[in-house]
PyMOL commands that place a pseudoatom at each C-alpha (Angstrom):
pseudoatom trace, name=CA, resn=UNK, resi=1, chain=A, elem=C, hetatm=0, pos=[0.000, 0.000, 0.000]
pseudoatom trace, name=CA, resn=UNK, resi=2, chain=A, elem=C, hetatm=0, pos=[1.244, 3.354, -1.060]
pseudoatom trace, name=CA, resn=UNK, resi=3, chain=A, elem=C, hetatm=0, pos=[1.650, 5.445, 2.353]
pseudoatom trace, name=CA, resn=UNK, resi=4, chain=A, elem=C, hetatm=0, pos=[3.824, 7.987, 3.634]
pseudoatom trace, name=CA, resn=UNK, resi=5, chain=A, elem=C, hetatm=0, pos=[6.013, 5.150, 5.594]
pseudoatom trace, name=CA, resn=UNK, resi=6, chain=A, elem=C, hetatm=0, pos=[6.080, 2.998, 3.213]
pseudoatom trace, name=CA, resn=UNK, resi=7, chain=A, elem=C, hetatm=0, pos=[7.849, 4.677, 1.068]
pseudoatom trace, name=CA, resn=UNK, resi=8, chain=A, elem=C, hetatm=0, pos=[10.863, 6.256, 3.876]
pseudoatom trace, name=CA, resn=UNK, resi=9, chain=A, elem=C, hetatm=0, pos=[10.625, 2.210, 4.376]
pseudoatom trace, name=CA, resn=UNK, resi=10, chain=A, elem=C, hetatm=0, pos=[12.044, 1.716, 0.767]
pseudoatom trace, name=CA, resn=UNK, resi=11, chain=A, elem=C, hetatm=0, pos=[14.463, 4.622, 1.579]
pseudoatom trace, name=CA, resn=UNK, resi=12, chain=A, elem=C, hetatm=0, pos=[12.776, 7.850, 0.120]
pseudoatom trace, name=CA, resn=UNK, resi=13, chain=A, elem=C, hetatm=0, pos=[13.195, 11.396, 1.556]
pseudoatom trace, name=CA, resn=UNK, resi=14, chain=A, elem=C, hetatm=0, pos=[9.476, 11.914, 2.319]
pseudoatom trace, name=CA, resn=UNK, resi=15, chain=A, elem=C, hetatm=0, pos=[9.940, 15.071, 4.110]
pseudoatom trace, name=CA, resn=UNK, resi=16, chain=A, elem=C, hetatm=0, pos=[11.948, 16.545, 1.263]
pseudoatom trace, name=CA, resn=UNK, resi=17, chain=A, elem=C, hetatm=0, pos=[9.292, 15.190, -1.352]
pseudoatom trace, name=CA, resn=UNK, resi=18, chain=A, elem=C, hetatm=0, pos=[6.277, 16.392, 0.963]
pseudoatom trace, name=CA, resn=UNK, resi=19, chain=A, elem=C, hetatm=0, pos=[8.134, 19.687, 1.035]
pseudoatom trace, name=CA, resn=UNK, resi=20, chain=A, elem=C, hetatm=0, pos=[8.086, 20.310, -2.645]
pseudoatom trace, name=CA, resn=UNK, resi=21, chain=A, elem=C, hetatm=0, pos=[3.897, 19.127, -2.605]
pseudoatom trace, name=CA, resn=UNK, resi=22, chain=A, elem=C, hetatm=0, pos=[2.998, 21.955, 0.499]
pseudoatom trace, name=CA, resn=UNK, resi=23, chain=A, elem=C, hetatm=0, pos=[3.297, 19.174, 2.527]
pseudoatom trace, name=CA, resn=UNK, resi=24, chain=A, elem=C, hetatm=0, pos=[0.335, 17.863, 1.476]
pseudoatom trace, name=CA, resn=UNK, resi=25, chain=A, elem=C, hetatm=0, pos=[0.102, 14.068, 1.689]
pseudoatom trace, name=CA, resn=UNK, resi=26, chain=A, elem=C, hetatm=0, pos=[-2.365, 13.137, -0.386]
pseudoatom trace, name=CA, resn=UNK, resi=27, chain=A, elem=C, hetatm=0, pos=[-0.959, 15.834, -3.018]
pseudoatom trace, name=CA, resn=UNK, resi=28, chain=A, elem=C, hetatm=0, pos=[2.640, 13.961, -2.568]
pseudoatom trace, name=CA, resn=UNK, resi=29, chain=A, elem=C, hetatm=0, pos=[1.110, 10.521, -3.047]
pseudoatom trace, name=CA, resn=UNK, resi=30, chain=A, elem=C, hetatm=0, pos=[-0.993, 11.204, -6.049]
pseudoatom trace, name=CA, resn=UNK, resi=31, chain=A, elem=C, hetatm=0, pos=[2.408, 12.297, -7.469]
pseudoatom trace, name=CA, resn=UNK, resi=32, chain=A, elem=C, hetatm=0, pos=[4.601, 9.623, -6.312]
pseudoatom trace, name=CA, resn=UNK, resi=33, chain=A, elem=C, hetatm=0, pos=[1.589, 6.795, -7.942]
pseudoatom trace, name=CA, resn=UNK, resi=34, chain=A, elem=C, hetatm=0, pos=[1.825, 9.077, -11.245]
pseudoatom trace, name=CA, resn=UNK, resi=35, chain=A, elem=C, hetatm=0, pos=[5.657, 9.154, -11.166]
pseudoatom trace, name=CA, resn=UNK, resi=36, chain=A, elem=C, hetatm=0, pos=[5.410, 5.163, -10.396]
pseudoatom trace, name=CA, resn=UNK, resi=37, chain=A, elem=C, hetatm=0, pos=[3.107, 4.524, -13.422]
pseudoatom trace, name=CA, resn=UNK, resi=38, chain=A, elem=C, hetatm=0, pos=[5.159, 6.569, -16.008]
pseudoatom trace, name=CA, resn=UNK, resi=39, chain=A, elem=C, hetatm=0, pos=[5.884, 4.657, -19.309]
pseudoatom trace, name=CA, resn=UNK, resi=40, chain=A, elem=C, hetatm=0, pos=[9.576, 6.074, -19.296]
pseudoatom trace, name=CA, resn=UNK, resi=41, chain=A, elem=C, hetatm=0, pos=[11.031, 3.072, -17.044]
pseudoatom trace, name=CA, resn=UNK, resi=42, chain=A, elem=C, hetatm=0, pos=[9.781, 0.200, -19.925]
pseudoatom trace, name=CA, resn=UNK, resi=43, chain=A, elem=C, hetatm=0, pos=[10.527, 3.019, -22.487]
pseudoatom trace, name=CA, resn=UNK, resi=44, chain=A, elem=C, hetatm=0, pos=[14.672, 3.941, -21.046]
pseudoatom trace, name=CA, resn=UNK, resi=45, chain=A, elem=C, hetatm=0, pos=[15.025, -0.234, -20.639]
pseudoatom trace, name=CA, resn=UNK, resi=46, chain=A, elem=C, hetatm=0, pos=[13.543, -0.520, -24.512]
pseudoatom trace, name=CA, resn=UNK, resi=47, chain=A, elem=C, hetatm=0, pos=[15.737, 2.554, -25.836]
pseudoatom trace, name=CA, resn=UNK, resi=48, chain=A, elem=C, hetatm=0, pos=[18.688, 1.274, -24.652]
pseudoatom trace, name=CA, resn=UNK, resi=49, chain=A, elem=C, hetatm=0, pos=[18.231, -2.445, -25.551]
pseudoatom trace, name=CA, resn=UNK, resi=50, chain=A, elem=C, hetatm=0, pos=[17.692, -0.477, -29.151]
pseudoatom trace, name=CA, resn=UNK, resi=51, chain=A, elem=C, hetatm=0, pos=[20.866, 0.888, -28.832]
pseudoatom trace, name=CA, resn=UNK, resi=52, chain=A, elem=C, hetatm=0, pos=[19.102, 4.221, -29.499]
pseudoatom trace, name=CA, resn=UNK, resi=53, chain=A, elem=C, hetatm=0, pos=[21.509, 5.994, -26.701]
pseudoatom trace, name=CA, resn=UNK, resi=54, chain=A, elem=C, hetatm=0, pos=[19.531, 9.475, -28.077]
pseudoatom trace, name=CA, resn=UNK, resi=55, chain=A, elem=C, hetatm=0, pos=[15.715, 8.300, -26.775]
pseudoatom trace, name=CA, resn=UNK, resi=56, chain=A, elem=C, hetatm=0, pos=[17.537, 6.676, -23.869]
pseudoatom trace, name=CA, resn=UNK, resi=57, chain=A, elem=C, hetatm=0, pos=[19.118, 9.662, -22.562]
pseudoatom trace, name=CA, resn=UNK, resi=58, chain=A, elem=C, hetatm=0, pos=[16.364, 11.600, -23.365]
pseudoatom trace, name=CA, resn=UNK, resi=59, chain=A, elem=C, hetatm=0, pos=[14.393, 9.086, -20.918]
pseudoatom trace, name=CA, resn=UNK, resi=60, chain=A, elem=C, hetatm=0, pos=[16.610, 8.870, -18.740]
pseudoatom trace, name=CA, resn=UNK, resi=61, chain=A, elem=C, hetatm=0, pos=[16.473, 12.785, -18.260]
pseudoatom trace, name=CA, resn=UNK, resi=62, chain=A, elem=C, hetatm=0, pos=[12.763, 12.564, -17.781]
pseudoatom trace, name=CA, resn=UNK, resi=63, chain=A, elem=C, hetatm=0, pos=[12.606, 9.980, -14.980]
pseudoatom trace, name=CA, resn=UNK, resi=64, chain=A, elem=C, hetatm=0, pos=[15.553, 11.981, -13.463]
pseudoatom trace, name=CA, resn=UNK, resi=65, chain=A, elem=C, hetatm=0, pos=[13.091, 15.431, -12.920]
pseudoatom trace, name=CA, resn=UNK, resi=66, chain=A, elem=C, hetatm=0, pos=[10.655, 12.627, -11.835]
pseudoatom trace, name=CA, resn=UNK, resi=67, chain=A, elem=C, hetatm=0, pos=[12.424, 10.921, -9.211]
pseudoatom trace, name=CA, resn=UNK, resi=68, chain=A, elem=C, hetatm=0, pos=[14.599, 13.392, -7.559]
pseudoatom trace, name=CA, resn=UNK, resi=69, chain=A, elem=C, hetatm=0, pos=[11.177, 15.724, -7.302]
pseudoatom trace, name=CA, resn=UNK, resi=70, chain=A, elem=C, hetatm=0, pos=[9.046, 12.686, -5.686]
pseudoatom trace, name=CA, resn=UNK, resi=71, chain=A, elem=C, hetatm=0, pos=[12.449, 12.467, -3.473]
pseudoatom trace, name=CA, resn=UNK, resi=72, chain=A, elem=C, hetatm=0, pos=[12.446, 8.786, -4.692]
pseudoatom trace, name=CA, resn=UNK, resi=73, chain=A, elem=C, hetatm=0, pos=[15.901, 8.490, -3.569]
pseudoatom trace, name=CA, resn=UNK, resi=74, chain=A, elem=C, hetatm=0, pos=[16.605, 4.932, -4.341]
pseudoatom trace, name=CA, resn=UNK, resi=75, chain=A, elem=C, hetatm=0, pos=[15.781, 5.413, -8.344]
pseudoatom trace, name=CA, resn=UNK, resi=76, chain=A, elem=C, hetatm=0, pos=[16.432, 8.900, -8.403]
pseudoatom trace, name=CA, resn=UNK, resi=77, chain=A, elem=C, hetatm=0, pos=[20.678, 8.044, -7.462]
pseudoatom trace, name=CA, resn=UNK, resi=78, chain=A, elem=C, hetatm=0, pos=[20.947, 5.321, -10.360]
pseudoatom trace, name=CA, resn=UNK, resi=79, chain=A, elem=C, hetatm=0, pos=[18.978, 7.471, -12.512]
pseudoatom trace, name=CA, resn=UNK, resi=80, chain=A, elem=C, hetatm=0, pos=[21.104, 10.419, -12.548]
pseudoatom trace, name=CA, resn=UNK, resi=81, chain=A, elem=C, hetatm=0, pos=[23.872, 8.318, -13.057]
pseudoatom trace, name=CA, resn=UNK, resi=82, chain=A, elem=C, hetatm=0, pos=[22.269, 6.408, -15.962]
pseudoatom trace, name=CA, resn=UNK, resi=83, chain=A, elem=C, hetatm=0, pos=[22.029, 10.080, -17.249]
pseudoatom trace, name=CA, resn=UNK, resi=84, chain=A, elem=C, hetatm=0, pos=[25.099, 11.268, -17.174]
pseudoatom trace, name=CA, resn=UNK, resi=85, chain=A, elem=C, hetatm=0, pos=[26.613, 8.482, -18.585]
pseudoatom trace, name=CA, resn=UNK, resi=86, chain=A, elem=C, hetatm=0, pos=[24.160, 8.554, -21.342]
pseudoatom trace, name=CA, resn=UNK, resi=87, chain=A, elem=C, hetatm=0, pos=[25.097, 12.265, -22.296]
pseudoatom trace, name=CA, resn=UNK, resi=88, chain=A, elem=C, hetatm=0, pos=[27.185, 11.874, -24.897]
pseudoatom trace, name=CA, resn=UNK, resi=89, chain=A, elem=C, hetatm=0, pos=[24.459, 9.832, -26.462]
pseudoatom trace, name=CA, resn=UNK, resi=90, chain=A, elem=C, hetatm=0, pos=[27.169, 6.869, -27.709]
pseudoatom trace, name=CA, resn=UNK, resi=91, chain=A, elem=C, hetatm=0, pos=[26.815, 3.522, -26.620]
pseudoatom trace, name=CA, resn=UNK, resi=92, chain=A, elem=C, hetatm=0, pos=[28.021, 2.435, -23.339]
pseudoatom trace, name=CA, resn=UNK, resi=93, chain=A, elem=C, hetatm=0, pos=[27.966, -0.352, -20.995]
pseudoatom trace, name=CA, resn=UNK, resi=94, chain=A, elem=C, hetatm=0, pos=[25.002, 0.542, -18.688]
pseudoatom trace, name=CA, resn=UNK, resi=95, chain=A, elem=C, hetatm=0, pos=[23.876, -2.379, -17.266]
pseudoatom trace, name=CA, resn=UNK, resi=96, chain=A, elem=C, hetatm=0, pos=[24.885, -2.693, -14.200]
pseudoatom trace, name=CA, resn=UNK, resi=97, chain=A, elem=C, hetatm=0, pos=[22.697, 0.689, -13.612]
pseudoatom trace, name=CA, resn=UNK, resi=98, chain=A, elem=C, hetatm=0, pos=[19.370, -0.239, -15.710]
pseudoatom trace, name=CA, resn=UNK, resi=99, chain=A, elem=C, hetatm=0, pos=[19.288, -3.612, -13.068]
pseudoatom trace, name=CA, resn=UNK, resi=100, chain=A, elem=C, hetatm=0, pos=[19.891, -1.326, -10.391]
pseudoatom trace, name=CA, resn=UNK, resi=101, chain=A, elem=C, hetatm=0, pos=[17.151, 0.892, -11.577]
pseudoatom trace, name=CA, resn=UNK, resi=102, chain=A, elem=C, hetatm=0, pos=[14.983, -1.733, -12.093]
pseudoatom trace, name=CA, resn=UNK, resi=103, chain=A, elem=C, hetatm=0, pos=[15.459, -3.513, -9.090]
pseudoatom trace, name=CA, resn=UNK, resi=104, chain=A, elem=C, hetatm=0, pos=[14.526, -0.475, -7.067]
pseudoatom trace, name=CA, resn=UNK, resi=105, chain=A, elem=C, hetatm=0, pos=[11.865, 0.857, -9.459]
pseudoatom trace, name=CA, resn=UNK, resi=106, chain=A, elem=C, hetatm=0, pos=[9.953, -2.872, -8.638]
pseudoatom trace, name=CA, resn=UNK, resi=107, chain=A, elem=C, hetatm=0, pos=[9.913, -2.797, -4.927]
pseudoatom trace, name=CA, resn=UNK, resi=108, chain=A, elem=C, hetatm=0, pos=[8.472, 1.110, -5.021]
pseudoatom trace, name=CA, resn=UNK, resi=109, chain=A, elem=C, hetatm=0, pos=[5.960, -0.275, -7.789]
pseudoatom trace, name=CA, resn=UNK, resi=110, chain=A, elem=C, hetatm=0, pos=[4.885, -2.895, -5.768]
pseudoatom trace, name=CA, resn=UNK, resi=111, chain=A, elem=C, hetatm=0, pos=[3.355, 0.033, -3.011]
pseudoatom trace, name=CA, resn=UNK, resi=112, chain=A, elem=C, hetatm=0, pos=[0.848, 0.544, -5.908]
pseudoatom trace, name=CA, resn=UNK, resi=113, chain=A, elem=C, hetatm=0, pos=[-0.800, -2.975, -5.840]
for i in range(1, 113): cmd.bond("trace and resi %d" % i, "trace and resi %d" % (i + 1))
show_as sticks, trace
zoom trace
């Protein structure tokens, strides 16, 4: 269940994130299960299994100004990593970061069933 303590749980900055939304729960929340169900996680995994580095860093870039907003620490680190490795927009070994990412991006989804 998505909740306030849930989410610290899993290692977010809730009072940062609640900060940015007035510090209004529900507000905060509503964002962080929007954030959660954004296409750009399948879409970054499916760009860079492309090899289209362009769409991946421009998804990457996205879910960056997603996650560090939500205060979603434990995406929003490998994230910004992923992204400034994918700069350049030239191929590069990235996996190690798109498991990380996914592995993290799973347990926060899971608050949504």
């Amino acid at each position: 269940m998505l909740t306030v303590d849930a989410l610290k749980e899993l290692g977010a900055n809730t009072d940062e994130g609640l900060a940015r939304c007035m510090n209004n729960e529900a507000f905060y929340l509503r964002m962080v299960g929007m954030g959660l169900g954004d296409a750009g996680f399948g879409k970054l995994e499916d760009a860079i299994g492309r090899g289209d580095y362009k769409a991946a860093f421009e998804e990457a870039h996205a879910l960056k100004g997603i996650t560090t907003n939500l205060s979603l620490t434990p995406i929003s680190k490998p994230v910004s990593e992923l992204t400034d490795i994918l700069r350049p927009q030239q191929p590069v070994e990235c996996s190690g970061l798109l498991k990380e990412i996914k592995e993290q991006y799973a347990k926060f989804k899971a608050l949504l069933d």
